[in-house]
C-alpha positions in Angstrom: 6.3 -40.5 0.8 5.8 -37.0 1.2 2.3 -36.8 2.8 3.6 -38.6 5.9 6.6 -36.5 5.4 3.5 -33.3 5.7 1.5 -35.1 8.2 4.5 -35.3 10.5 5.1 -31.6 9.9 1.7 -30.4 10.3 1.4 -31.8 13.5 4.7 -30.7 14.8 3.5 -27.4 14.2 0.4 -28.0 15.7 2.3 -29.2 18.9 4.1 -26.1 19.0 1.2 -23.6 18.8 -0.1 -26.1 22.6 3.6 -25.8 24.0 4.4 -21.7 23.8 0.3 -21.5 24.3 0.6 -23.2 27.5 4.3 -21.1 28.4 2.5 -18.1 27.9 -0.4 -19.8 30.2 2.2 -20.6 32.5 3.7 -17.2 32.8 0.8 -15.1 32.8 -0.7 -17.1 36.0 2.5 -17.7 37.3 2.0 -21.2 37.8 4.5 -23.4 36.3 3.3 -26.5 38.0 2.7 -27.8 34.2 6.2 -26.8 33.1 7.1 -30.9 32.4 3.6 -31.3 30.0 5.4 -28.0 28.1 8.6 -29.5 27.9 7.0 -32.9 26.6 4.5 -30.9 24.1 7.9 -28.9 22.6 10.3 -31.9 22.6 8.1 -35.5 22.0 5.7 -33.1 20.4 7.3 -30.1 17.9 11.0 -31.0 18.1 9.9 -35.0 17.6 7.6 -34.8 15.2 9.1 -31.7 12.9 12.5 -34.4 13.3 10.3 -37.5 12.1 9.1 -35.1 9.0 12.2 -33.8 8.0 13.6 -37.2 7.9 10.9 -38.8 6.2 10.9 -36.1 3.6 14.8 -36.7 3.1 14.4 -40.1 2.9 11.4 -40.3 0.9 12.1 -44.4 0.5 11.8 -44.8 4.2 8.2 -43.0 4.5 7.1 -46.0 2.0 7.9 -48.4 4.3 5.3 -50.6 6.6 7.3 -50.0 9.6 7.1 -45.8 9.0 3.3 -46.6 8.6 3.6 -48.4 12.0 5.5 -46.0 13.5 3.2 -43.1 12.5 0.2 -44.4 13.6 1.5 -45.3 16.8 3.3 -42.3 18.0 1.1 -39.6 17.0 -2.5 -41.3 19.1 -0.2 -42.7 21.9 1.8 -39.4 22.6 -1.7 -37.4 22.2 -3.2 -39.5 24.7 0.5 -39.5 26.6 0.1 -35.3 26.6 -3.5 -35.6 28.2 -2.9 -37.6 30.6 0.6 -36.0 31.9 -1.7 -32.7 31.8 -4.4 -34.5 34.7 -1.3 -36.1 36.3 0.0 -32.8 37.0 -3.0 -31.2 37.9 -3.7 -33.8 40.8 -5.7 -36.8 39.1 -2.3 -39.5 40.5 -4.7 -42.3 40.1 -4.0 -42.0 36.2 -0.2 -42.7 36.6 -0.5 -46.8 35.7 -1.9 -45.5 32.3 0.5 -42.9 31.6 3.1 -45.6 32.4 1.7 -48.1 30.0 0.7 -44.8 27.3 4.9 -43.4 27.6 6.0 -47.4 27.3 3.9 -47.3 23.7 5.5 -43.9 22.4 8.9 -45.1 23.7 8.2 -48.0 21.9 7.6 -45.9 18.9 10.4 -44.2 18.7 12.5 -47.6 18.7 10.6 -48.5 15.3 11.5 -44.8 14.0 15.6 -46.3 15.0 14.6 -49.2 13.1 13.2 -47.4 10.1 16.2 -45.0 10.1 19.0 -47.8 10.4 17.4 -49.8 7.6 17.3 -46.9 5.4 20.6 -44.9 5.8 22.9 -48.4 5.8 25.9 -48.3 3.3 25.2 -49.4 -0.1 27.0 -52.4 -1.2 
């Protein structure tokens, strides 16, 4: 399905305008205290997501599947809210850290339904 396949993209994109907006944040303050919310918003969020696309646009079989649907709408709130709330860990709220625990437990848990959607749909045929 290639609007998942666009969605995916779109929002990878998106992800990487926040994480080379908030290196060039970074360097021109020199503060790198946020450097791990960059690294999370460029990997879990632009290398991730442009990944999920791709795949889902090469697969298109997959993207039509209940469990892609699943996965979709469970990585892209839960690693949002994941991204905001590493941001106000870093910048001194600690009291958030239970939620951010239970938040990264969700995307992780995300990305084991994406393994599940890719090993059903790249098995050997018969």
């Amino acid at each position: 399905m290639i609007n998942m396949s666009n969605w995916f993209l779109r929002l990878a994109v998106l992800y990487l305008i926040a994480g080379v907006g908030l290196g060039l944040y970074m360097a021109a303050s020199n503060d790198h205290s946020m450097f791990p919310v960059h690294a999370h918003l460029n990997l879990l969020g632009w290398v991730s997501l442009a990944l999920f696309g791709l795949f889902y646009r090469v697969v298109p079989a997959a993207a039509a599947t209940t469990l892609a649907k699943l996965h979709f709408w469970v990585y892209v709130p839960a690693h949002f809210v994941q991204m905001v709330l590493l941001a106000m860990f870093f910048r001194g709220a600690t009291a958030i850290e239970p939620a951010l625990g239970a938040v990264s437990m969700i995307v992780g848990a995300a990305i084991v339904v994406f393994a599940v959607v890719v090993w059903n749909n790249t098995r050997a045929s018969p």
